[in-house]
C-alpha positions as CSV (number, residue, x, y, z in Angstrom):
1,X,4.1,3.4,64.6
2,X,6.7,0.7,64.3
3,X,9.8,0.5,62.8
4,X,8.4,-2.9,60.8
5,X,5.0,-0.8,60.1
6,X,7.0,1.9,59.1
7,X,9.4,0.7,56.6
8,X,6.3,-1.8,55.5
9,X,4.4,1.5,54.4
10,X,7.3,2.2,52.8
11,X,7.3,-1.2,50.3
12,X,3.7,-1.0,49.8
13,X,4.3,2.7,48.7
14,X,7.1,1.7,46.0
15,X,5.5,-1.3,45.0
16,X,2.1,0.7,44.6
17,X,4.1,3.2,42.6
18,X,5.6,0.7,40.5
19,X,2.3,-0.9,40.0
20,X,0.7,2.5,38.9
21,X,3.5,3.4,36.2
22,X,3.3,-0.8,35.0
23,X,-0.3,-0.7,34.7
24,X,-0.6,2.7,33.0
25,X,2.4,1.0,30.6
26,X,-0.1,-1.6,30.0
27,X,-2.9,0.4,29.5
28,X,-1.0,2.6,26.7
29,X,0.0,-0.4,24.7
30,X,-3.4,-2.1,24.8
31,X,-5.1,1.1,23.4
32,X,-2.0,2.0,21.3
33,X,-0.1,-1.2,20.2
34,X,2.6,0.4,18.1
35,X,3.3,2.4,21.1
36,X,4.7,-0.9,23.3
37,X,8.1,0.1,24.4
38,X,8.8,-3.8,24.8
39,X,8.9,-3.4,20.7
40,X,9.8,0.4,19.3
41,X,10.7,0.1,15.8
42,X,10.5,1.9,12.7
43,X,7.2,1.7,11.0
44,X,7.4,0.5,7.7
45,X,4.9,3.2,6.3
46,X,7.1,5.7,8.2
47,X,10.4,4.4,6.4
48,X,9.3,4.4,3.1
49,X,7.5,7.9,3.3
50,X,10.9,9.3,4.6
51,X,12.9,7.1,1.4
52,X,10.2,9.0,-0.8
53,X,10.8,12.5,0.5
54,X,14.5,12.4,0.0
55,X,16.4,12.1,-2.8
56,X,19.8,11.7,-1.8
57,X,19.0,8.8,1.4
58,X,17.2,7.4,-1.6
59,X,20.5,7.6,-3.6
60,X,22.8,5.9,-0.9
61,X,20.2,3.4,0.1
62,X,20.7,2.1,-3.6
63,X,24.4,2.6,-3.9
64,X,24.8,0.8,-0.3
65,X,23.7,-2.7,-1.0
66,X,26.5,-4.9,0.3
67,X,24.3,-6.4,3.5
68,X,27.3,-5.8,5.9
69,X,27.4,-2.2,5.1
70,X,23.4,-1.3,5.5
71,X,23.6,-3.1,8.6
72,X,25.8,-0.4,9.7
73,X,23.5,2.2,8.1
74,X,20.6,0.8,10.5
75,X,22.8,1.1,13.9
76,X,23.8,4.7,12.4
77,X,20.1,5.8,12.4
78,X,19.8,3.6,15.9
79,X,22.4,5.4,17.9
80,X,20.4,8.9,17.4
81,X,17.4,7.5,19.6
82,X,20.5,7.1,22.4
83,X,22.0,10.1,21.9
84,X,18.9,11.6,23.3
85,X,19.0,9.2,26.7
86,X,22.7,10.2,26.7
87,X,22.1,13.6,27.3
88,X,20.1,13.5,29.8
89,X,22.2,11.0,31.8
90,X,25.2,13.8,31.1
91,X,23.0,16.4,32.6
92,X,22.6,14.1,35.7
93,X,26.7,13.4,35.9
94,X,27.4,16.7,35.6
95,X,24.7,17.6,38.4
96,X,26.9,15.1,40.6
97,X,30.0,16.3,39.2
98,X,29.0,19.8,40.0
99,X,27.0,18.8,43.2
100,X,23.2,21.2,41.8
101,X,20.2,20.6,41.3
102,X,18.3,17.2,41.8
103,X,21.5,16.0,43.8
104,X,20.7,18.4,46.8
105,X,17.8,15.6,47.4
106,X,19.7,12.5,47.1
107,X,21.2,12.4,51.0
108,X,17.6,13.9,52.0
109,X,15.2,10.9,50.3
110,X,18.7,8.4,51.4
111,X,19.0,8.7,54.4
112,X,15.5,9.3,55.7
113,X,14.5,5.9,53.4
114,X,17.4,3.7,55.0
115,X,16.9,5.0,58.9
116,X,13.3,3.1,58.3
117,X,14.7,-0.6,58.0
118,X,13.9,-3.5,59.9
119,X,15.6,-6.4,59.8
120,X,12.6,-8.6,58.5
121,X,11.8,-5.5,55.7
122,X,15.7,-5.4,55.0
123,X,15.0,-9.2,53.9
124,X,12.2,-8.6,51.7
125,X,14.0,-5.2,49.8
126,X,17.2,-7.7,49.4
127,X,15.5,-10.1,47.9
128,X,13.6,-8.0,45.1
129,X,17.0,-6.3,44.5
130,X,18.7,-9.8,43.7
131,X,16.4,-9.6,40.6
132,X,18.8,-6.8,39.0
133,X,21.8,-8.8,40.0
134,X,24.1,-10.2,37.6
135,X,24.0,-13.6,39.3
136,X,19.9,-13.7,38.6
137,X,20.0,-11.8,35.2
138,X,22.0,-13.7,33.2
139,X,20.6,-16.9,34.3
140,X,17.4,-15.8,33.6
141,X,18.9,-14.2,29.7
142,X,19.7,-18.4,29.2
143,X,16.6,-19.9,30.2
144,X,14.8,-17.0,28.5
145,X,17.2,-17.6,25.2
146,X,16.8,-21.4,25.4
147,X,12.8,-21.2,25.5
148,X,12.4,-18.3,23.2
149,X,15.1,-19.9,20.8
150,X,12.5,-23.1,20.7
151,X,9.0,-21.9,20.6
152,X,10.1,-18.9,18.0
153,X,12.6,-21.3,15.9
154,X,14.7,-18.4,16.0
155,X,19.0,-18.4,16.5
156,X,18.6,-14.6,16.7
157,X,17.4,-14.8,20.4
158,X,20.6,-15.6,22.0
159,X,22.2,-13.1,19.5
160,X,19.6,-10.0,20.7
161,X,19.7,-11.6,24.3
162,X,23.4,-11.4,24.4
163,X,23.5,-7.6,23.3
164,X,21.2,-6.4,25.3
165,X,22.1,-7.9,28.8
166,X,26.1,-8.0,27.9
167,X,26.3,-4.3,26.3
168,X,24.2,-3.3,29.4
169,X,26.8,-4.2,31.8
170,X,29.5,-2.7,29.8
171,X,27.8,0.6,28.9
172,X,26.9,1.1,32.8
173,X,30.5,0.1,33.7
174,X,31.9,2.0,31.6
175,X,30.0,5.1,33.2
176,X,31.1,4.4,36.3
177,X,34.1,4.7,36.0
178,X,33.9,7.9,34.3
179,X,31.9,9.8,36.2
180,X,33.4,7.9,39.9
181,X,30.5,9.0,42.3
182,X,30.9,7.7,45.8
183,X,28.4,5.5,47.7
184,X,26.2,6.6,50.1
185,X,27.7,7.3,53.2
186,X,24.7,5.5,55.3
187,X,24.1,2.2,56.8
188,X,24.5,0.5,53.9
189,X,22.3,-2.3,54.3
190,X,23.7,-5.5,51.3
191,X,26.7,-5.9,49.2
192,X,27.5,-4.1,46.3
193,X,30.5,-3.3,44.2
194,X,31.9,-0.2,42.2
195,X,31.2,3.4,42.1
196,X,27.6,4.4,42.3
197,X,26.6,6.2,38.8
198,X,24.6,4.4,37.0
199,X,23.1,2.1,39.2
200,X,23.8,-1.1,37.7
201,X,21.1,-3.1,39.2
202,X,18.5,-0.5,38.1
203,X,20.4,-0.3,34.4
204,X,20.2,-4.1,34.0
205,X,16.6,-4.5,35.1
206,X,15.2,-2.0,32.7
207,X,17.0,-3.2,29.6
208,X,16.5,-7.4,30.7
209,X,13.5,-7.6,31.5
210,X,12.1,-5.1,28.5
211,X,13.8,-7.4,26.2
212,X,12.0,-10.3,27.8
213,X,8.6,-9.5,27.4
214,X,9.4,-8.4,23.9
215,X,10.5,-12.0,23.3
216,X,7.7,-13.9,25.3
217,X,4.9,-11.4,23.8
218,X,6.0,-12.1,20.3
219,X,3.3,-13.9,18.8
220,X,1.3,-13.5,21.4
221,X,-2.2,-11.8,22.0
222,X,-2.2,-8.0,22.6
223,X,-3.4,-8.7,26.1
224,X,-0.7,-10.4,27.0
225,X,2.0,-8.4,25.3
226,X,0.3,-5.3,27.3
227,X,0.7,-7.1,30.8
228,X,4.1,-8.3,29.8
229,X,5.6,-4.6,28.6
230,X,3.4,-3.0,32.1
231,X,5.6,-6.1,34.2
232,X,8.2,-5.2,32.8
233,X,8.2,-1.9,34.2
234,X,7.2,-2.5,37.2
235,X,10.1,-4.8,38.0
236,X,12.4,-2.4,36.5
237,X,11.2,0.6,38.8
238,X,10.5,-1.5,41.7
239,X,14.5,-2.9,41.9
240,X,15.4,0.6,41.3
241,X,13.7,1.4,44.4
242,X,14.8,-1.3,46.5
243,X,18.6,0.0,46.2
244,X,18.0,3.6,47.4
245,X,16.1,2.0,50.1
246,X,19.1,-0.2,51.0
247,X,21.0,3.1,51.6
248,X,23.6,1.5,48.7
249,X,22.8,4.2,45.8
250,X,21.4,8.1,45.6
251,X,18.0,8.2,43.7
252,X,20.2,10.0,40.6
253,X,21.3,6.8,40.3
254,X,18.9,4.8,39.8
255,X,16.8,7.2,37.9
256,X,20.3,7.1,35.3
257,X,20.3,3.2,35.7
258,X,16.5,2.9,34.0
259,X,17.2,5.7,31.4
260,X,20.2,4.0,30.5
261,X,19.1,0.3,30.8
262,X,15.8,1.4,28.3
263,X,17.5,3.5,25.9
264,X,20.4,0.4,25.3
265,X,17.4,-1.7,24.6
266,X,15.7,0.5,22.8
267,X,18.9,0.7,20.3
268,X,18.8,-2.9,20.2
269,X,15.1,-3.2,19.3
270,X,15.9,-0.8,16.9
271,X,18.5,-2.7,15.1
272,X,16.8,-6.2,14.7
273,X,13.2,-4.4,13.9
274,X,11.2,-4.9,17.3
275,X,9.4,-7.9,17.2
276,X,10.7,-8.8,13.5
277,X,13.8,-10.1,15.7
278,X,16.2,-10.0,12.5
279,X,19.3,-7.6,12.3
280,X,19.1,-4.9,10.1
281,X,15.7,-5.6,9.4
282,X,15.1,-1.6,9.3
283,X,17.4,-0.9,6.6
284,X,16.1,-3.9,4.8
285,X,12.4,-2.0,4.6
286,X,14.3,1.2,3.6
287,X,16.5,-0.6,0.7
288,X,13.2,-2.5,-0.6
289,X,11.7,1.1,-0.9
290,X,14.3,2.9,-2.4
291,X,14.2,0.1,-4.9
292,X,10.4,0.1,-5.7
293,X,10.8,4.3,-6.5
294,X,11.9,4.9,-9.8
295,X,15.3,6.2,-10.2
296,X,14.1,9.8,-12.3
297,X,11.4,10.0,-9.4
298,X,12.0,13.0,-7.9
């Protein structure tokens, strides 16, 4: 077999695999729409039963109502969902720190996946990896902002927009430097910059383009909002791909990247109520209910 056959195999096997995961994203949100993870939030049933069940949350809810300060309360309860992807990207740093466990792989799946390129497939993986690039993501955040801004009547786009892709880039930079991991020592086959854990183009694609089609699926049909949230993921795995295949990151990377890149999104859907789109919106359904229960309620 060719080199071009060979390495062609190998785009139609990542893009089939991304395509598998997107449309099995899809397929969850369409039978289970409050499981879209273009829009996680805190059910309003689910906030009030929890004001109910304890007293003393009940308590500070109601002695907490400067606006300013509950907004703080709602990133509080946020930052426990990334706690969770935290730890798991420590396990992974400290497998690269320590050199165990999934690492062993990483020169084995790098260097056999950038010893199949051809010049023409080298073209093509370049060109889907630009899409994680910060020279194609933030354009995209604007024009994204500007329509969504529009249509929705909303300011609170370019506020959302702005966290996610900006506090992407400085959470992932900020773990590079920590953690310092070298690149591959392959043919490294485009440009890049920096250490190599997280990968950043994998980091940025899974928390932009999340947070798009949680923007362009609100008010939309369920249909659409399941094909957007399965694109989304798709893209997202996809670009991840196309960098180990480039021979410039380890597979720990990029799997790091799109845990980190979804859990910072996932705090920031948190914070502004999914596809309510307004800051603090969680603690404003906890205050309401905390208000509602009498104050000799036990």
């Amino acid at each position: 077999m060719s080199a071009w056959k060979r390495h062609g195999m190998l785009i139609l096997e990542l893009v089939g695999f991304a395509g598998v995961i997107g449309l099995v994203v899809a397929a969850v949100v369409h039978r289970w729409p409050w499981r879209d993870p273009a829009a996680p939030k805190l059910a309003s049933p689910d906030i009030r039963a929890t004001v109910y069940r304890h007293p003393r949350l009940r308590a500070l809810i109601r002695s907490r109502v400067d606006p300013t300060v509950t907004t703080g309360l709602a990133l509080t309860v946020t930052v426990l969902i990334f706690v969770a992807a935290a730890t798991s990207i420590g396990i992974l740093a400290a497998m690269v720190r320590a050199n165990v466990g999934f690492v062993h792989y990483d020169p084995q799946i790098t260097v056999w996946a950038s010893k199949q390129a051809t010049k023409s497939s080298t073209s093509i993986l370049r060109f889907i990896s630009q899409f994680g690039g910060a020279w194609v993501v933030i354009p995209l955040g604007f024009v994204v902002a500007a329509f969504e801004s529009i249509r929705l009547r909303s300011r609170a786009v370019w506020v959302f927009l702005s966290l996610v892709i900006g506090g992407q880039f400085m959470v992932a930079n900020t773990i590079k430097f920590i953690v310092d991991r070298a690149r591959p020592t392959v043919d490294q086959l485009t440009g890049f910059s920096g250490t190599s854990f997280p990968s950043g183009h994998a980091t940025a694609a899974a928390a932009t383009y999340i947070a798009f089609a949680l923007l362009l699926g609100k008010r939309r049909s369920l249909n659409t909002r399941a094909i957007l949230s399965g694109s989304a993921v798709t893209i997202a795995i996809l670009i991840a791909g196309t960098r180990v295949m480039l021979g410039v990151h380890w597979l720990t990377d990029v799997v790091a990247g799109l845990v980190l890149g979804w859990a910072w999104f996932t705090v920031c859907s948190y914070a502004f109520g999914g596809r309510l789109l307004r800051f603090g919106a969680p603690v404003e359904t906890a205050a309401q209910a905390a208000s509602s229960i009498p104050v000799n309620n036990p």
